[in-house]
ChimeraX commands (.cxc) that place a marker at each C-alpha (Angstrom):
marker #1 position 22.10,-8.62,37.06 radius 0.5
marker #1 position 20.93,-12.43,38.30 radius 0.5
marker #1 position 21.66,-15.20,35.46 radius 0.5
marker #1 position 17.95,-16.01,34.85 radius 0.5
marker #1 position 16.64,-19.51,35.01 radius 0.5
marker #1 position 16.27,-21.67,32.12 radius 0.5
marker #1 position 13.41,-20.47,30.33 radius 0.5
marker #1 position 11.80,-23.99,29.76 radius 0.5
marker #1 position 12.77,-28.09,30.57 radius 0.5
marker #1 position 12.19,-30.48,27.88 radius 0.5
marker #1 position 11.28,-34.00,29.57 radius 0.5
marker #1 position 12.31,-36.97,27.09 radius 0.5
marker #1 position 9.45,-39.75,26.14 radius 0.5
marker #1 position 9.71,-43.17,23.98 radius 0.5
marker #1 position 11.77,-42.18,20.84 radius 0.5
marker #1 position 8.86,-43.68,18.33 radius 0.5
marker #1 position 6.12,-41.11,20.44 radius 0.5
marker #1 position 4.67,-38.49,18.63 radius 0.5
marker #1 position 3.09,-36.51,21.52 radius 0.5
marker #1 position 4.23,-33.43,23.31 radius 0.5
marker #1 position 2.72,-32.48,26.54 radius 0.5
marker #1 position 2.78,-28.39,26.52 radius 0.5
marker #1 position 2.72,-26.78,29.67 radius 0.5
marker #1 position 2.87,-22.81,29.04 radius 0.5
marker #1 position 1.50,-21.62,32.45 radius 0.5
marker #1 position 2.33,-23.50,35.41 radius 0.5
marker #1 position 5.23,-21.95,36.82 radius 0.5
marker #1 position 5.34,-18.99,39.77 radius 0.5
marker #1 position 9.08,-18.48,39.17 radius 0.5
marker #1 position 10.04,-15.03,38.26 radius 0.5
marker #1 position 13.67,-13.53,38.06 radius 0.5
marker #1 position 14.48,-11.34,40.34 radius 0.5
marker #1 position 15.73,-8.59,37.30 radius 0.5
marker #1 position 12.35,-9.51,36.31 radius 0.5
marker #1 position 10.42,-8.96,39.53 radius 0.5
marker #1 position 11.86,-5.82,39.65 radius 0.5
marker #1 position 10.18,-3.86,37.07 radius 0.5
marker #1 position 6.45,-5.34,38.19 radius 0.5
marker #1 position 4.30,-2.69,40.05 radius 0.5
marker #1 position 2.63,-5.23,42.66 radius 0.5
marker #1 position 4.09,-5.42,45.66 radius 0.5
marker #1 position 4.99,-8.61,47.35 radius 0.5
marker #1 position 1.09,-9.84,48.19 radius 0.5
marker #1 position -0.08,-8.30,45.48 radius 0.5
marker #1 position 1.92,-10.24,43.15 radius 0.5
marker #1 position 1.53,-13.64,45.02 radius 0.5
marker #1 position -2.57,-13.02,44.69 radius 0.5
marker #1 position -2.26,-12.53,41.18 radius 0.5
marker #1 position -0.02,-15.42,40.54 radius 0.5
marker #1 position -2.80,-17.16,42.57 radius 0.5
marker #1 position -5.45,-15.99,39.73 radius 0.5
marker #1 position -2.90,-16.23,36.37 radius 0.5
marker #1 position -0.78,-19.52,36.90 radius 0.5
marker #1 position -2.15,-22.70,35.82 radius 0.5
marker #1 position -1.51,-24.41,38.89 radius 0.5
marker #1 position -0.36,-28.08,39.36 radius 0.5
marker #1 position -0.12,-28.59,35.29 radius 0.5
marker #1 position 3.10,-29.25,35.12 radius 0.5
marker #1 position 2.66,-32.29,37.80 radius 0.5
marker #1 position -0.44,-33.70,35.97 radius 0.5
marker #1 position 1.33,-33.66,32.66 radius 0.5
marker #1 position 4.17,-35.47,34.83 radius 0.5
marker #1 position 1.59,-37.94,36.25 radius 0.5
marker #1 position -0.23,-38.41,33.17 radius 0.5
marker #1 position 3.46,-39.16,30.89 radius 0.5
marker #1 position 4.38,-41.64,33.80 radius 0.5
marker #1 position 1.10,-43.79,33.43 radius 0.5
marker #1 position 0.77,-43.71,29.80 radius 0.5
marker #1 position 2.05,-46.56,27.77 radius 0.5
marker #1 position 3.87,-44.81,25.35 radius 0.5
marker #1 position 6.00,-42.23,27.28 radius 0.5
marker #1 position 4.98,-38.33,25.36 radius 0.5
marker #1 position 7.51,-36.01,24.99 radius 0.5
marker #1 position 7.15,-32.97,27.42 radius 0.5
marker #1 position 7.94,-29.38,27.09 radius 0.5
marker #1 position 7.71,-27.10,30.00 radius 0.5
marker #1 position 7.74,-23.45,30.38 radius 0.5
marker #1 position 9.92,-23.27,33.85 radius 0.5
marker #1 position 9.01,-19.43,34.54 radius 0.5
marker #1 position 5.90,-17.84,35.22 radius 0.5
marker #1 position 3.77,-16.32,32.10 radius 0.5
marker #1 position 4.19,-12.88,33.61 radius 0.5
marker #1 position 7.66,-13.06,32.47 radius 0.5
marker #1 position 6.50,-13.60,29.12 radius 0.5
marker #1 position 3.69,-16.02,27.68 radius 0.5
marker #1 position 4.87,-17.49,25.53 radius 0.5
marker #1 position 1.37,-18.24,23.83 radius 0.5
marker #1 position 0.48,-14.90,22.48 radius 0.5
marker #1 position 1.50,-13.73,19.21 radius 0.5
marker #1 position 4.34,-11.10,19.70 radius 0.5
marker #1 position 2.60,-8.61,17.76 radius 0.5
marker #1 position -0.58,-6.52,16.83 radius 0.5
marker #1 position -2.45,-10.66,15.68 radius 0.5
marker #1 position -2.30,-10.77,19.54 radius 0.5
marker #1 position -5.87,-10.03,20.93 radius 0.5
marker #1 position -5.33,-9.82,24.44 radius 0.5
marker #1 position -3.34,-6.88,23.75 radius 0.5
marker #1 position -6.38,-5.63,23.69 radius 0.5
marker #1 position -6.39,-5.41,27.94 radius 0.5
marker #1 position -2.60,-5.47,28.26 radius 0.5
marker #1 position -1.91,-9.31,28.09 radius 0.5
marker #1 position 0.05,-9.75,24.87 radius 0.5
marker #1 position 3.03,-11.22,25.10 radius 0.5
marker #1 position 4.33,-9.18,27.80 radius 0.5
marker #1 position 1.73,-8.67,30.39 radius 0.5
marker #1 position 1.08,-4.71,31.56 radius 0.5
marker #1 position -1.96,-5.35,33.38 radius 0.5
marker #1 position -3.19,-8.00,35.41 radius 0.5
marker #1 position -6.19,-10.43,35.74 radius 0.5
marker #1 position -8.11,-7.79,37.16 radius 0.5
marker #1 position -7.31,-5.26,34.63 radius 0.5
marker #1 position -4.67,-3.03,36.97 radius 0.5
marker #1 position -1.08,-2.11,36.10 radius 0.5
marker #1 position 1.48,-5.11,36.14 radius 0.5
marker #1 position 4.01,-3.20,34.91 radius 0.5
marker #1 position 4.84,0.72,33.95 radius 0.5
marker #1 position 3.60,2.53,30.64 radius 0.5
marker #1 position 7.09,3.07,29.66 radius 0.5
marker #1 position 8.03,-0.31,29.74 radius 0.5
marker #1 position 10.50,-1.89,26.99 radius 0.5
marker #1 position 9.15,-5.23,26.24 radius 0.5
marker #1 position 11.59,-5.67,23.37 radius 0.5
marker #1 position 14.54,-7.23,26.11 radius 0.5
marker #1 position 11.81,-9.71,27.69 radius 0.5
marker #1 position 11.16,-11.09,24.12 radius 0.5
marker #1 position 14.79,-11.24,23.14 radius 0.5
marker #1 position 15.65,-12.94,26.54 radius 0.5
marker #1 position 12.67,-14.92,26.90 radius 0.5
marker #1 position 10.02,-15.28,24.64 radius 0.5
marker #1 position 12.05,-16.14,21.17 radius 0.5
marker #1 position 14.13,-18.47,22.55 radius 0.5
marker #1 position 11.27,-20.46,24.10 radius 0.5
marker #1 position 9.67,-20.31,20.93 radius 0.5
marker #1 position 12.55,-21.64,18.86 radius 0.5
marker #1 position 13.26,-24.60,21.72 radius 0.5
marker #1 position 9.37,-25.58,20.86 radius 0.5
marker #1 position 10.17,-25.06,17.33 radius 0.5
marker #1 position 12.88,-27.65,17.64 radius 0.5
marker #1 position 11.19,-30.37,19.76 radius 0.5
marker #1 position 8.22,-30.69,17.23 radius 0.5
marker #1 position 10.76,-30.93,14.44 radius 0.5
marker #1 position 12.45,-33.98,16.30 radius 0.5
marker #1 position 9.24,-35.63,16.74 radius 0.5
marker #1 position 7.94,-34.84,13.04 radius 0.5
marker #1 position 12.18,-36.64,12.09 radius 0.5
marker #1 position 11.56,-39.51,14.58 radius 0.5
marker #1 position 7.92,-40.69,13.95 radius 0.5
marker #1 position 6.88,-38.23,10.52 radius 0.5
marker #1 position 4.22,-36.42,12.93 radius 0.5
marker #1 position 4.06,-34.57,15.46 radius 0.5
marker #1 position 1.31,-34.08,18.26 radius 0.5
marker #1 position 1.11,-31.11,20.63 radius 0.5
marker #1 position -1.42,-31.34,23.75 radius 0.5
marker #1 position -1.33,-28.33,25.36 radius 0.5
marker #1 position -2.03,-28.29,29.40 radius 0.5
marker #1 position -4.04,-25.64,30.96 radius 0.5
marker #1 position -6.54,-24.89,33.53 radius 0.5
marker #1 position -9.07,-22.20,33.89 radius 0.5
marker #1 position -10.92,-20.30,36.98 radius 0.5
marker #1 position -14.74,-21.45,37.62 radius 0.5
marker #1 position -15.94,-17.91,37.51 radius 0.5
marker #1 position -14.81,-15.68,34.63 radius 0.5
marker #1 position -12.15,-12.94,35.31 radius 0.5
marker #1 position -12.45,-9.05,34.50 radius 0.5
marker #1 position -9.39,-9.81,31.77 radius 0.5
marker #1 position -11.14,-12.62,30.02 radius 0.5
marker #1 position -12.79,-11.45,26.58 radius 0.5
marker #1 position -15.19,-14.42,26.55 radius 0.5
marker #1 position -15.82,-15.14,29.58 radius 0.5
marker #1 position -19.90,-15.05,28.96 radius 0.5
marker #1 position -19.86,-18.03,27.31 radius 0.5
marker #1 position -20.37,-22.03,28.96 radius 0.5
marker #1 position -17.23,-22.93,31.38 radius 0.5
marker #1 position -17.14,-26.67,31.35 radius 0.5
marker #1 position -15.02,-29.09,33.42 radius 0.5
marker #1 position -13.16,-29.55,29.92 radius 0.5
marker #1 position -12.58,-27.01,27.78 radius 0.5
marker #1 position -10.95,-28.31,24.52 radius 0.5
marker #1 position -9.38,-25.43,22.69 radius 0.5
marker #1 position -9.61,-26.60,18.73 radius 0.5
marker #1 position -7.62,-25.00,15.47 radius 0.5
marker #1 position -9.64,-25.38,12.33 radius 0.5
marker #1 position -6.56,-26.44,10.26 radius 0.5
marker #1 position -4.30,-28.07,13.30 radius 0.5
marker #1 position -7.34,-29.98,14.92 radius 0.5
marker #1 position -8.47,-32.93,13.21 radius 0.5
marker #1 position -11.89,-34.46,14.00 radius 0.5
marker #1 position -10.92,-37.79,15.35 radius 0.5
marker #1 position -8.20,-35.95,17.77 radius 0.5
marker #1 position -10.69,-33.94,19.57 radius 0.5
marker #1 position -13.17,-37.30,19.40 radius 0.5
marker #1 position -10.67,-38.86,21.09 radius 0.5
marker #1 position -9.80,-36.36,23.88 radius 0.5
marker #1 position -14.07,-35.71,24.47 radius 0.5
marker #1 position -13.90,-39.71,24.78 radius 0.5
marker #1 position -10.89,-39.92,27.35 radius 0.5
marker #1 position -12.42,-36.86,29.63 radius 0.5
marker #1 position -16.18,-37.41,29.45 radius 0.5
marker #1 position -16.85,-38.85,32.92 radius 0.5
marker #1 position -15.93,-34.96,34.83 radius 0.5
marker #1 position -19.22,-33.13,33.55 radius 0.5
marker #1 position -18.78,-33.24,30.10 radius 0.5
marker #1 position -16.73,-31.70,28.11 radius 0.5
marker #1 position -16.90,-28.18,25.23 radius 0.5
marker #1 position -15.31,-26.90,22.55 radius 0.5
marker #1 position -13.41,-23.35,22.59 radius 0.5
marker #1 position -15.24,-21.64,25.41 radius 0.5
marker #1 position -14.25,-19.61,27.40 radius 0.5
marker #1 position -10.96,-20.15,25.69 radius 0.5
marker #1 position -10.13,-20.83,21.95 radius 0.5
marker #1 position -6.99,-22.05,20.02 radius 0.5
marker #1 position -4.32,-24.33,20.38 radius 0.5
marker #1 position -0.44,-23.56,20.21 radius 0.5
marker #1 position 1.51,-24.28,17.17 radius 0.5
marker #1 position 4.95,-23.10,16.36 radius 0.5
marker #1 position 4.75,-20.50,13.97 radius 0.5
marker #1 position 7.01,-22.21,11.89 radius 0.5
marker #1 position 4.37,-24.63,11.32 radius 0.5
marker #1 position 1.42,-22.40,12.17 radius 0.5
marker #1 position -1.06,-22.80,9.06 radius 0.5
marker #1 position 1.03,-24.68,6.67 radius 0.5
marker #1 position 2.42,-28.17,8.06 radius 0.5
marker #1 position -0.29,-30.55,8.73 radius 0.5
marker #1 position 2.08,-33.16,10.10 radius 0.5
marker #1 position 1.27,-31.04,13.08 radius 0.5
marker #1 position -2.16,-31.36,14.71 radius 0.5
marker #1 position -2.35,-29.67,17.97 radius 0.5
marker #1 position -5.05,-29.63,20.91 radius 0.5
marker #1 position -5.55,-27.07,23.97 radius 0.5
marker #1 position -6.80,-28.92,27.44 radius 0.5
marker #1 position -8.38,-26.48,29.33 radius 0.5
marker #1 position -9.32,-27.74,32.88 radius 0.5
marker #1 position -11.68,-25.84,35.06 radius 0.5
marker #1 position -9.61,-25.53,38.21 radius 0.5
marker #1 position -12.38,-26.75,40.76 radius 0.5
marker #1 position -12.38,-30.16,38.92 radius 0.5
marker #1 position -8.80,-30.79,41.31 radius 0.5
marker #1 position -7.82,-28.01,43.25 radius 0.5
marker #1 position -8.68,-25.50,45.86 radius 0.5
marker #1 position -9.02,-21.90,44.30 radius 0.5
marker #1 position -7.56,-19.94,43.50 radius 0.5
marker #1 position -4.21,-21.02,44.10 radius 0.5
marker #1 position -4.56,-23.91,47.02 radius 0.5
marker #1 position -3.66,-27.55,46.94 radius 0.5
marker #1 position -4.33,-29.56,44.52 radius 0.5
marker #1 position -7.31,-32.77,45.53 radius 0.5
marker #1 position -8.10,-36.21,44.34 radius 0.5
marker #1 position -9.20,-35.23,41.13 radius 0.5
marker #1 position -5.74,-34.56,40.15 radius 0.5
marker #1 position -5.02,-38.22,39.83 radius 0.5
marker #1 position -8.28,-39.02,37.29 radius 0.5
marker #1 position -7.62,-36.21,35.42 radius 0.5
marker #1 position -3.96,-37.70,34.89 radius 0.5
marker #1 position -5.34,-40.76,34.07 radius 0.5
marker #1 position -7.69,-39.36,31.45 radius 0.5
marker #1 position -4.86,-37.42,29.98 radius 0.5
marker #1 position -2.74,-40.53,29.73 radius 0.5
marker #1 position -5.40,-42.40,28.23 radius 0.5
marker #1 position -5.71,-39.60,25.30 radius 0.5
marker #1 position -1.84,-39.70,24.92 radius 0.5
marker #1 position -2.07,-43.43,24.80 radius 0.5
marker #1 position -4.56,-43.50,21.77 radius 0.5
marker #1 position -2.54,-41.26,20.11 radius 0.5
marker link #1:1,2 radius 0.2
marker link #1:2,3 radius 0.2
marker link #1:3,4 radius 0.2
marker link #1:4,5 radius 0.2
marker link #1:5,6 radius 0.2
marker link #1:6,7 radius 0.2
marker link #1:7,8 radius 0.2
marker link #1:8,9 radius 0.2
marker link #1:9,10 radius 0.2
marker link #1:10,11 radius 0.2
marker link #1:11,12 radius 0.2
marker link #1:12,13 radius 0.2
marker link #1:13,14 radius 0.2
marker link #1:14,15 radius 0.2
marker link #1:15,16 radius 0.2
marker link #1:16,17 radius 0.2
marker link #1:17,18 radius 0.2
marker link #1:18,19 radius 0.2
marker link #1:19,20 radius 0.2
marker link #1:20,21 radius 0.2
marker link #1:21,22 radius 0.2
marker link #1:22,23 radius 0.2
marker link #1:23,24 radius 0.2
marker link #1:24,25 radius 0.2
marker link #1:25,26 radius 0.2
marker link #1:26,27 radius 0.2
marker link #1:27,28 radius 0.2
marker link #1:28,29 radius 0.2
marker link #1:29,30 radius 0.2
marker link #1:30,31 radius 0.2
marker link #1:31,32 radius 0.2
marker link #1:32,33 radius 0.2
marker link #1:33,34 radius 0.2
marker link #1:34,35 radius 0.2
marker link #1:35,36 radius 0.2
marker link #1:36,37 radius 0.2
marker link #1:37,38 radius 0.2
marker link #1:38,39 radius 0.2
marker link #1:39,40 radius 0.2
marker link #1:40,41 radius 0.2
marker link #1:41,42 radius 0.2
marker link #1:42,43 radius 0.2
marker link #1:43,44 radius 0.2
marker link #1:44,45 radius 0.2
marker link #1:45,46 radius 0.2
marker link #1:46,47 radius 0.2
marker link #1:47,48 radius 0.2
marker link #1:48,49 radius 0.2
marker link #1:49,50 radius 0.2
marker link #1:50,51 radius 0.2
marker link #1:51,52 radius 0.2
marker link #1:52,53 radius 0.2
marker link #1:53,54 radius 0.2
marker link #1:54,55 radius 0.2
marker link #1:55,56 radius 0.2
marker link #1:56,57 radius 0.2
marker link #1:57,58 radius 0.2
marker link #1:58,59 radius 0.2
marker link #1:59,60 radius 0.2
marker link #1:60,61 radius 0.2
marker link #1:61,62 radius 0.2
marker link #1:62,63 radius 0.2
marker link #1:63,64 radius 0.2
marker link #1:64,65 radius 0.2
marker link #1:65,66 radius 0.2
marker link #1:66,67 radius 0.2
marker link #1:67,68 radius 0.2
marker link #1:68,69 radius 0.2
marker link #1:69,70 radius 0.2
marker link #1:70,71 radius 0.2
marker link #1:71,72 radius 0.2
marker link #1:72,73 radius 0.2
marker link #1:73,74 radius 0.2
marker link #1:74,75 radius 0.2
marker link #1:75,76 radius 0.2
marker link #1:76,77 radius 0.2
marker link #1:77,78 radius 0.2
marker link #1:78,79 radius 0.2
marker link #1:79,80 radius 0.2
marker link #1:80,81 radius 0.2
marker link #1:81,82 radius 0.2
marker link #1:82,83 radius 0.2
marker link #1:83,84 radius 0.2
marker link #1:84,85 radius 0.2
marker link #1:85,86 radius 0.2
marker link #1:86,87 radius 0.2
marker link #1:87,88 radius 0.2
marker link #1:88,89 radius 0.2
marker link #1:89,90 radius 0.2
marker link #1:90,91 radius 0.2
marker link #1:91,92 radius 0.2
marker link #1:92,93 radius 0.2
marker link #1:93,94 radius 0.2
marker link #1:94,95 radius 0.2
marker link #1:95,96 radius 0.2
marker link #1:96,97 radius 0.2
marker link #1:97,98 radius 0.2
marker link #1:98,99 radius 0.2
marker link #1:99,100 radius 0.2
marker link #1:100,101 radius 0.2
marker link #1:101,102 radius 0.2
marker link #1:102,103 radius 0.2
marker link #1:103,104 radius 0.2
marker link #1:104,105 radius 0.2
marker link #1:105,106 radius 0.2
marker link #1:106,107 radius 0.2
marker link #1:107,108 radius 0.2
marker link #1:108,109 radius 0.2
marker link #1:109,110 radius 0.2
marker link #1:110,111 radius 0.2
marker link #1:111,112 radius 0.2
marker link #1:112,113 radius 0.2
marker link #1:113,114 radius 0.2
marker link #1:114,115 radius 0.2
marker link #1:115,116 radius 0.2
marker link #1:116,117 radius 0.2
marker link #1:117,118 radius 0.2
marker link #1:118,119 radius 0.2
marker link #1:119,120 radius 0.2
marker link #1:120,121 radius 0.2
marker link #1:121,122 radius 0.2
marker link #1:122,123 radius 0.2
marker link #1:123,124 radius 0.2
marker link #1:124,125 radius 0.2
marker link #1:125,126 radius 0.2
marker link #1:126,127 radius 0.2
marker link #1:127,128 radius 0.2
marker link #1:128,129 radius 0.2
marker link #1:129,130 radius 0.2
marker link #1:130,131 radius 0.2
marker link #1:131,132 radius 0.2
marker link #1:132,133 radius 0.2
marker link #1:133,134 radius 0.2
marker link #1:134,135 radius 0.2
marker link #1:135,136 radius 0.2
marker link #1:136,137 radius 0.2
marker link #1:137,138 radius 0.2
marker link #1:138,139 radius 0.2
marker link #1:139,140 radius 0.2
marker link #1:140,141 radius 0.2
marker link #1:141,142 radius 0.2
marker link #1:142,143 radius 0.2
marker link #1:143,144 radius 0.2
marker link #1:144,145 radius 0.2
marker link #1:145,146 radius 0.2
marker link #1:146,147 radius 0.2
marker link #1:147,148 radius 0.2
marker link #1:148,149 radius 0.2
marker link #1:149,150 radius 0.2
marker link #1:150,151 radius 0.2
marker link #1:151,152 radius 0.2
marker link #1:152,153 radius 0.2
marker link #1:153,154 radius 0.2
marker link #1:154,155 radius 0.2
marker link #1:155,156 radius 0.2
marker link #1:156,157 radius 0.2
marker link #1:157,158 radius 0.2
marker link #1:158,159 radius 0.2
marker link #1:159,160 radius 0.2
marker link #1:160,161 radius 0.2
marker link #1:161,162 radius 0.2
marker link #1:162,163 radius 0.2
marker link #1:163,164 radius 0.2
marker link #1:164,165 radius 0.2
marker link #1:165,166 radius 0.2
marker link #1:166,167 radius 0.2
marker link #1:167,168 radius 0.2
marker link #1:168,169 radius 0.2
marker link #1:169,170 radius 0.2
marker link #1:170,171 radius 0.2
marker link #1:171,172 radius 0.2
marker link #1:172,173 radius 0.2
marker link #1:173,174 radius 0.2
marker link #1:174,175 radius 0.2
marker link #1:175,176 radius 0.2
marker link #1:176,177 radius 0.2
marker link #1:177,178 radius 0.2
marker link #1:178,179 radius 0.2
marker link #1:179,180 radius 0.2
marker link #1:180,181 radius 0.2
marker link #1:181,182 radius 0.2
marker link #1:182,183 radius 0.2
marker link #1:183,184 radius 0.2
marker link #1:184,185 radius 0.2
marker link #1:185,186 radius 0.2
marker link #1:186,187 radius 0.2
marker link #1:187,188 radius 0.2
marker link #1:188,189 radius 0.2
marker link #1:189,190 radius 0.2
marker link #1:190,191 radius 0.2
marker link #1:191,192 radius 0.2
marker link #1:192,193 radius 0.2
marker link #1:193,194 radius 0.2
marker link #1:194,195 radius 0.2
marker link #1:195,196 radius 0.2
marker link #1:196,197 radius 0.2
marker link #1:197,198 radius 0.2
marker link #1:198,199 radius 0.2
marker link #1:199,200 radius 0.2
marker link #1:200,201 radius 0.2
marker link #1:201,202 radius 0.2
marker link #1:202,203 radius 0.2
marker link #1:203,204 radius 0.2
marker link #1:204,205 radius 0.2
marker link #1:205,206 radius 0.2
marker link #1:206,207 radius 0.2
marker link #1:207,208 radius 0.2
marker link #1:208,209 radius 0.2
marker link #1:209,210 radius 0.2
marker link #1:210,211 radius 0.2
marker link #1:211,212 radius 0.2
marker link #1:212,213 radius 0.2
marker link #1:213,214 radius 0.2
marker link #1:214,215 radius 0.2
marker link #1:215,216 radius 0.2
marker link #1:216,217 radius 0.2
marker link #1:217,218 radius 0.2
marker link #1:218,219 radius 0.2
marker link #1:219,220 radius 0.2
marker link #1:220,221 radius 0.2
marker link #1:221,222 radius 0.2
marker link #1:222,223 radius 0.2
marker link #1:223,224 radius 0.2
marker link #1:224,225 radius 0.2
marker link #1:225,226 radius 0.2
marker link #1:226,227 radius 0.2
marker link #1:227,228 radius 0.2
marker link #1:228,229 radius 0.2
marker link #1:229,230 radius 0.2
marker link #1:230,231 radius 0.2
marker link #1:231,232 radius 0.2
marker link #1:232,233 radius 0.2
marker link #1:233,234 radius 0.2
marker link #1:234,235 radius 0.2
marker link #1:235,236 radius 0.2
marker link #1:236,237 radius 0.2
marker link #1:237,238 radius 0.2
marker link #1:238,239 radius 0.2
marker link #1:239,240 radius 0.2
marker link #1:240,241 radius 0.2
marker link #1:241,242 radius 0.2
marker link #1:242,243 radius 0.2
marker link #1:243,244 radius 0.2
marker link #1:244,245 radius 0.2
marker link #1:245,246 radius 0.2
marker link #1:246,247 radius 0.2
marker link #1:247,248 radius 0.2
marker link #1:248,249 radius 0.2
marker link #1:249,250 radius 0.2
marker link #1:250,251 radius 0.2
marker link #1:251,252 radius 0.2
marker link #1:252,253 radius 0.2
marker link #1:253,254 radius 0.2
marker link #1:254,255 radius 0.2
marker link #1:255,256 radius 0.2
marker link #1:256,257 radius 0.2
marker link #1:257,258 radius 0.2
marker link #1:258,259 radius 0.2
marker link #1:259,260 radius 0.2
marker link #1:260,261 radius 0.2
marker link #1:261,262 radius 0.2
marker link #1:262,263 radius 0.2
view
C-alpha cells in the first residue's frame, strides 16, 4: 500500500491574527488505496468530482490571505472529501447519512453507489478523518493562545441548480450563502461578511446550506470561537460544473479579504 498524502496543509498568517481560512472541499486528490475501493470508474469518478469538489477554494482563500492586511491563518484539507469530509459528524448527529454522505461517502451527488455496502469506514476515519480533526483542533487552540480568540471562515461553493443529494435544496440559492451557528455566529460577524459581499446579488442566510464548522472540542461550549460558513454559488466565478475559474474569482477574493481584514 501507497503512503497517502498529507491529509491537510496549514498556511501560516500574522502571529497577532485571529482568523482561519477553512477550506474542507477543494481538493480532487484521492489515494490510490483509496481510489481503489470506489465503484465509479475512471469518468465516472472525474464527473462526480466535477459536481462534489468545491472548486478553486483553496486559490481564493490563497488570493484573499495575500491581499488582506492582516495575513489569516489557513487550514486546508489537501484530499478530496470523498476520502473523507471531514465536516460531517462521524456518527448517527450526521444528517446526510441520511443519503449516504456522512463522513464517509457511499453514494454520490446523484444518489448512486460510491462505494460497496460492505464497506469498513472505520480505517478511513482512523487514517483520515480524526487526524484532520485533531490538526484543526490544534490550529484554533494556537490562535485562541496567540490573540485569546479564535475566528474560523469556512470556504465553500455551491452548484446553481440543486442536486438529487441535497436535503434543502428547495429553498433560495443566492450568490452568498452564509452558513450561521446560533451559539458560534455572532451578529456583528455575519453583519460584517453580508457588508463585505453585498455587491454579487445579495447575499442569505443558511440556504441551501446551514452550519458552520467548529472543532468539537469547542463545539457548543467555547465562545472564544465564533465561526462562519461562505457558501459561494459556483456561477458567481467559474464555469460549471467543474471548468475554469473567471474574473469573478478575483472580487470575490477581494471581498473575502476585506471580511478577514475587519476582523
Amino acid at each position: 500500500m501507497s503512503t497517502a498524502p498529507q491529509p491537510s496543509f496549514r498556511l501560516p498568517g500574522d502571529a497577532d491574527s485571529p482568523v482561519l481560512l477553512h477550506v474542507p472541499h477543494g481538493s480532487r486528490t484521492i489515494p490510490e488505496e483509496v481510489r481503489g475501493r470506489i465503484l465509479l470508474d475512471d469518468s465516472a469518478l472525474e464527473r462526480e468530482l466535477d459536481h462534489i469538489t468545491d472548486s478553486h477554494t483553496a486559490e481564493l482563500a490563497a488570493r484573499a490571505a495575500a491581499a488582506s492586511p492582516v495575513r489569516p491563518w489557513s487550514y486546508v484539507n489537501a484530499l478530496s472529501r470523498l476520502v473523507v469530509d471531514p465536516e460531517r459528524f462521524p456518527d448517527d448527529r450526521e444528517e446526510m447519512r441520511a443519503v449516504g454522505m456522512g463522513a464517509v461517502y457511499t453514494h454520490t451527488t446523484h444518489r448512486e453507489r460510491l462505494r460497496g455496502p460492505d464497506v469498513d469506514q472505520h480505517p478511513l476515519l482512523e487514517r483520515y478523518f480524526h487526524p484532520y480533526a485533531r490538526a484543526m483542533t490544534e490550529a484554533v487552540d494556537a490562535r485562541i493562545a496567540a490573540t485569546g480568540r479564535a475566528v474560523i471562515v469556512d470556504v465553500h461553493s455551491y452548484p446553481s441548480a440543486p442536486l438529487p443529494y441535497e436535503l434543502h435544496g428547495t429553498g433560495p440559492r443566492p450568490p452568498v450563502c452564509l452558513g450561521t451557528d446560533p451559539f458560534h455566529t455572532p451578529p456583528e460577524l455575519r453583519a460584517l461578511a453580508e457588508a463585505a459581499f453585498a455587491g454579487f446579488g445579495g447575499t442569505g442566510i443558511d440556504s441551501p446550506f446551514a452550519g458552520t464548522y467548529v472543532p468539537l472540542k469547542h463545539y457548543g461550549t467555547d465562545r472564544r470561537v465564533t465561526a462562519l460558513m461562505i457558501e459561494i454559488r459556483r456561477d458567481t466565478y467559474m464555469s460549471e460544473p467543474g471548468g475554469p475559474a473567471g474574473a469573478g474569482l478575483d472580487a470575490l477574493a477581494g471581498a473575502l479579504a476585506e471580511l478577514v481584514g475587519s476582523l
